[in-house]
VEXMARLUM-647748 format. One record per residue (C-alpha): residue number from 1; residue in three letters; x, y, z. Coordinates in Angstrom, 2 decimals, always signed. Example, Ala and Ser with C-alpha at 12.3 -4.5 7.8 and 13.67 -1.06 7.14 Angstrom:
% VEXMARLUM-647748
<site><k>1</k><r>ala</r><x>+12.30</x><y>-4.50</y><z>+7.80</z></site>
<site><k>2</k><r>ser</r><x>+13.67</x><y>-1.06</y><z>+7.14</z></site>
% end
This chain:
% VEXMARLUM-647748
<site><k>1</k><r>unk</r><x>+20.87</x><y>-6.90</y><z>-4.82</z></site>
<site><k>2</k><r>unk</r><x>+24.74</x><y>-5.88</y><z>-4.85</z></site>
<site><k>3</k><r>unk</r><x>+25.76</x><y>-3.47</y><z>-1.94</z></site>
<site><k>4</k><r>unk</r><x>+26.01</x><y>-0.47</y><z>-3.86</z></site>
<site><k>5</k><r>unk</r><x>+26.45</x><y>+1.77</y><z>-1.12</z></site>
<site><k>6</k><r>unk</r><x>+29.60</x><y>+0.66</y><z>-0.72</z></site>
<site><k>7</k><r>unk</r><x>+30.15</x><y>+2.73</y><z>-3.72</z></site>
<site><k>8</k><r>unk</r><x>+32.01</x><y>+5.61</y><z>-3.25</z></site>
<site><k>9</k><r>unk</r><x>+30.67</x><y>+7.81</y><z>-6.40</z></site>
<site><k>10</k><r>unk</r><x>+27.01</x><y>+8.38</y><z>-3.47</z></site>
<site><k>11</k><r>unk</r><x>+27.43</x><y>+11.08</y><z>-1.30</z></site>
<site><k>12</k><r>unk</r><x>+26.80</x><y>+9.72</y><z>+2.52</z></site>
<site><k>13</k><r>unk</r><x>+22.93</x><y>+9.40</y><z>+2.83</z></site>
<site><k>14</k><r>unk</r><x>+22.59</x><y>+9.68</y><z>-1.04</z></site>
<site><k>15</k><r>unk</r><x>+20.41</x><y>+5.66</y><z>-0.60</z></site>
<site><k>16</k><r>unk</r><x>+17.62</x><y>+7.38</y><z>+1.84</z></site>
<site><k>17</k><r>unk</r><x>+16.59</x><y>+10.39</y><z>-0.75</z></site>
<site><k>18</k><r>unk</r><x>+13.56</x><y>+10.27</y><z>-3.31</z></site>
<site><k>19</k><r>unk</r><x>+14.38</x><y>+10.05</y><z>-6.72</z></site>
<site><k>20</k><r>unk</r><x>+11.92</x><y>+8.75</y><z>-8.48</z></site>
<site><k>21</k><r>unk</r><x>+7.75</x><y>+8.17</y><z>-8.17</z></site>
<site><k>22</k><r>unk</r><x>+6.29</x><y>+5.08</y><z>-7.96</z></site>
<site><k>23</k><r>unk</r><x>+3.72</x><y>+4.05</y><z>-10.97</z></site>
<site><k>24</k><r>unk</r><x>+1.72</x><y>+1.97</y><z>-8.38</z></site>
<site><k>25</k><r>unk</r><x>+0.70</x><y>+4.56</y><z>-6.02</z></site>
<site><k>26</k><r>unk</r><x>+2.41</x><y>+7.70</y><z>-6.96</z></site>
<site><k>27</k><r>unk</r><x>+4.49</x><y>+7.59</y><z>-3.74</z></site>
<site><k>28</k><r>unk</r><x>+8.29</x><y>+8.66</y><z>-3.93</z></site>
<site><k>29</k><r>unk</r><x>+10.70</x><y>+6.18</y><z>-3.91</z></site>
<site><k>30</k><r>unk</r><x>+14.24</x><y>+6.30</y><z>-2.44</z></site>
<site><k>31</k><r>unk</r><x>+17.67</x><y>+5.30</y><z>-4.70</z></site>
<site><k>32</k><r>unk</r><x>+17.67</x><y>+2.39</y><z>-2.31</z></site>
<site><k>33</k><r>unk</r><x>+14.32</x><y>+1.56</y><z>-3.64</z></site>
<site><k>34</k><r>unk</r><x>+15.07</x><y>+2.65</y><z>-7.14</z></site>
<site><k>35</k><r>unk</r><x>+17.82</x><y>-0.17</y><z>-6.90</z></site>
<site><k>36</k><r>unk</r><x>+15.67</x><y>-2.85</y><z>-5.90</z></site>
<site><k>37</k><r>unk</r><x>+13.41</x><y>-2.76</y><z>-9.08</z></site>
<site><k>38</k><r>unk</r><x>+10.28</x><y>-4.05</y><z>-7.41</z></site>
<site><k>39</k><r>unk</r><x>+8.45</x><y>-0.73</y><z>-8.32</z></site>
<site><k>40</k><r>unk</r><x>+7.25</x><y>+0.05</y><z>-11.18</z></site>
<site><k>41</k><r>unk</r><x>+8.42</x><y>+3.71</y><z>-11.88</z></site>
<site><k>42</k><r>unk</r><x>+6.52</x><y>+6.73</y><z>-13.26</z></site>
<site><k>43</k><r>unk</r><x>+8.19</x><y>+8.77</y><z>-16.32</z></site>
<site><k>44</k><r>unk</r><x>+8.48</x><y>+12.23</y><z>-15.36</z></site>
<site><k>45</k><r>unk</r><x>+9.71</x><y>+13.47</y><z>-17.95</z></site>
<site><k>46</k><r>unk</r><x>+8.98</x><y>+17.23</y><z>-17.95</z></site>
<site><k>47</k><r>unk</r><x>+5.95</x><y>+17.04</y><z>-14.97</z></site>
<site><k>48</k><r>unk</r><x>+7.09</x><y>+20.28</y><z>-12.80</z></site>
<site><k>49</k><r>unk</r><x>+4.73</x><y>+19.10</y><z>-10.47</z></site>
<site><k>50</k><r>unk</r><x>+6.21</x><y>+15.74</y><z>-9.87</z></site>
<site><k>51</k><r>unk</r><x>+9.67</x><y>+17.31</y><z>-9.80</z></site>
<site><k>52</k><r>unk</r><x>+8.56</x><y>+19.65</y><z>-7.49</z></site>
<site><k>53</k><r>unk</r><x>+7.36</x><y>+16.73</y><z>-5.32</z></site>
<site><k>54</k><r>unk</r><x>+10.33</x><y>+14.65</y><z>-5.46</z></site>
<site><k>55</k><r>unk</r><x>+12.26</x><y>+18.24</y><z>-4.65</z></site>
<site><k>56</k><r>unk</r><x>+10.73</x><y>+19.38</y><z>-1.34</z></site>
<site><k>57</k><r>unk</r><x>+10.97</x><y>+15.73</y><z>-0.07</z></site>
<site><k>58</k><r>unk</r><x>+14.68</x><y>+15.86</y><z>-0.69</z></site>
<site><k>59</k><r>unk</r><x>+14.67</x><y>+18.65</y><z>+1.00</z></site>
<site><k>60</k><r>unk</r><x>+12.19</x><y>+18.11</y><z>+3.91</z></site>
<site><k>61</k><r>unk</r><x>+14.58</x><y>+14.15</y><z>+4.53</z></site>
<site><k>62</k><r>unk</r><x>+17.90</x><y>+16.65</y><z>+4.74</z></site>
<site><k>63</k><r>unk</r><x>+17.87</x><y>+18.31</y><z>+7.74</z></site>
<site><k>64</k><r>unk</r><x>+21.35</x><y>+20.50</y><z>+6.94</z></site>
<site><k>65</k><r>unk</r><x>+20.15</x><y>+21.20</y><z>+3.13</z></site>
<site><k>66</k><r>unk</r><x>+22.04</x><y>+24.11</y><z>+2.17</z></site>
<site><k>67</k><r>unk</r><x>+22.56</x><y>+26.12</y><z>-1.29</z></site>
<site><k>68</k><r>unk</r><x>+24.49</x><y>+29.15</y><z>-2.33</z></site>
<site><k>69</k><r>unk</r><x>+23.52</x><y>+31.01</y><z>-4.72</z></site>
<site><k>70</k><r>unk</r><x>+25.18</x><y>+34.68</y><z>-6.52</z></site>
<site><k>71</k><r>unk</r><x>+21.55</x><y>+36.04</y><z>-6.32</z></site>
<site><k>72</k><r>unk</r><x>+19.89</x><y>+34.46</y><z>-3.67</z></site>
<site><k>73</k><r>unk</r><x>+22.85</x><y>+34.12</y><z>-1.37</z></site>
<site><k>74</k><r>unk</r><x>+22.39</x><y>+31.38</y><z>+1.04</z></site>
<site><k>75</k><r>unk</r><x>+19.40</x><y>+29.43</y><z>+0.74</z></site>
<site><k>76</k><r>unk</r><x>+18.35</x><y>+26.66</y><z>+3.76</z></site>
<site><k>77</k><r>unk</r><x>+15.99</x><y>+24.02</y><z>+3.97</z></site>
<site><k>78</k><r>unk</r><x>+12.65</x><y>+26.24</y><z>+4.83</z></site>
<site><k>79</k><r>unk</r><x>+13.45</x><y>+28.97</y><z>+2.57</z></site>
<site><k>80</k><r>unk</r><x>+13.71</x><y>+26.60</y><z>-0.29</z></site>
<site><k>81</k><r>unk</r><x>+10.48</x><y>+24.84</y><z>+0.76</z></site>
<site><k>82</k><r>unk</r><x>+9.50</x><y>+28.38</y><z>+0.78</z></site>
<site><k>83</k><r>unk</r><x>+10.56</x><y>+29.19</y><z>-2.48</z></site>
<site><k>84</k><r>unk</r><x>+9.87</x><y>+26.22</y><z>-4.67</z></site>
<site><k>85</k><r>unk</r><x>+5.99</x><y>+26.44</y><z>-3.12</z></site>
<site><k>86</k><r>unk</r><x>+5.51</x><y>+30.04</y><z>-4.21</z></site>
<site><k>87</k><r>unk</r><x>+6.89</x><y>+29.05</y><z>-7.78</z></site>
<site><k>88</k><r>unk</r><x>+9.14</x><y>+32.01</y><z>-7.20</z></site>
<site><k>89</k><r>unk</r><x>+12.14</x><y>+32.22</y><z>-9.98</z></site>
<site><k>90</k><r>unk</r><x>+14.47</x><y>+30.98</y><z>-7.22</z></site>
<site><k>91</k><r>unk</r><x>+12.06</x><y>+27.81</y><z>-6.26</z></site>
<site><k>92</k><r>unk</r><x>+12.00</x><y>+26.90</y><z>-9.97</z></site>
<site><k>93</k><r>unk</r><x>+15.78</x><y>+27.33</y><z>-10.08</z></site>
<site><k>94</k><r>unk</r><x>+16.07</x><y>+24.68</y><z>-7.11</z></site>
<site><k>95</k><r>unk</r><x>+13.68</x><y>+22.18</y><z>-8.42</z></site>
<site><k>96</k><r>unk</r><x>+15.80</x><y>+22.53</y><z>-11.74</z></site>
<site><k>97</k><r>unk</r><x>+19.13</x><y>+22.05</y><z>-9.96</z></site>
<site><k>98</k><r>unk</r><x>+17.64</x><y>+18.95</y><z>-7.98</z></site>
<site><k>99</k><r>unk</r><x>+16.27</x><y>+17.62</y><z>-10.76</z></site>
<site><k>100</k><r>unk</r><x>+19.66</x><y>+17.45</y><z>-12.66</z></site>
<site><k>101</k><r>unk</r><x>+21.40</x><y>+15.85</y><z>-9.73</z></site>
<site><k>102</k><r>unk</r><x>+18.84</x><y>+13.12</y><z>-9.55</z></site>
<site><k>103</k><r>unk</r><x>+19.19</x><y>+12.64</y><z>-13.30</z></site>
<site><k>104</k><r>unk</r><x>+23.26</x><y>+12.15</y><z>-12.84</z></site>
<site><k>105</k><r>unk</r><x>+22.25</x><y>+9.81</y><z>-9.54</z></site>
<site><k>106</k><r>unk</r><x>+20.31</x><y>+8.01</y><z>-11.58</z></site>
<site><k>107</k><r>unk</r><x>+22.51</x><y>+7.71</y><z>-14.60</z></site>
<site><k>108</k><r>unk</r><x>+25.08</x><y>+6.95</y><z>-12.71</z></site>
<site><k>109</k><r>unk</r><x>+23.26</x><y>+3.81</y><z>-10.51</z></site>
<site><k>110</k><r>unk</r><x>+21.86</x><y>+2.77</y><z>-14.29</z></site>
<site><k>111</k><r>unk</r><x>+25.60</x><y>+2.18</y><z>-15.03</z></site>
<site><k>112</k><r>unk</r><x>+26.45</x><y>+0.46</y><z>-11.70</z></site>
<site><k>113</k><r>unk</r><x>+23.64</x><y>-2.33</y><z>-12.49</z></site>
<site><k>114</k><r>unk</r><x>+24.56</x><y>-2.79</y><z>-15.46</z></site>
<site><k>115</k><r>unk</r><x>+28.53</x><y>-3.37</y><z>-14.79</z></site>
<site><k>116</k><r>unk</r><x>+26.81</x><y>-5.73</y><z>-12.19</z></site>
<site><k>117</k><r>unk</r><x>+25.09</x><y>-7.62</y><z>-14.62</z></site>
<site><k>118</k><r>unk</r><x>+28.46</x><y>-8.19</y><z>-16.71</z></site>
<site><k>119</k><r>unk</r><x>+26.66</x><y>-6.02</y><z>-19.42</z></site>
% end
């Protein structure tokens, strides 16, 4: 497998996060994992309840998770856990807003293997 995280367009840490589920055993798998392709991987699609999954282990592997929001001000790691378990507005906001940055991850580590495959 190519060293992607060599690649400047992760952030730092980025390879160690879930972004996807695993078809096998519905486990989350990291972009590091993701990379490898051994796993099958679930569709998701529009499954809240797999996003949600994916979301508060993001959250729970980043010990300084931070978000600002106009509304909600400054949210940390256990008030989003918070949050996105009471399905509050605010919770379904963050799983949104995670689920939007995996998609770009994702895109954006689709494109690196293919440039690496010459295609």
């Amino acid at each position: 497998m190519p060293d992607y995280e060599n690649e400047a367009l992760f952030r730092q840490g980025e390879f160690d996060l879930p972004v996807a589920v695993s078809d096998r055993d519905g486990s989350v798998l990291t972009l590091r994992e993701y990379l490898q392709g051994d796993t099958p991987i679930r569709s998701l699609s529009d499954d809240w309840e797999q996003w949600k999954e994916i979301a508060l282990e993001r959250i729970r592997r980043e010990p300084d998770f931070r978000l600002a929001s106009i509304n909600a001000g400054i949210i940390d790691g256990d008030r989003a856990i918070r949050e996105i378990e009471a399905r509050s507005p605010v919770g379904m906001a963050i799983v949104e807003i995670i689920r939007n940055l995996i998609k770009d991850v994702l895109s954006e580590a689709d494109r690196l293997q293919r440039r690496n495959r010459g295609n």
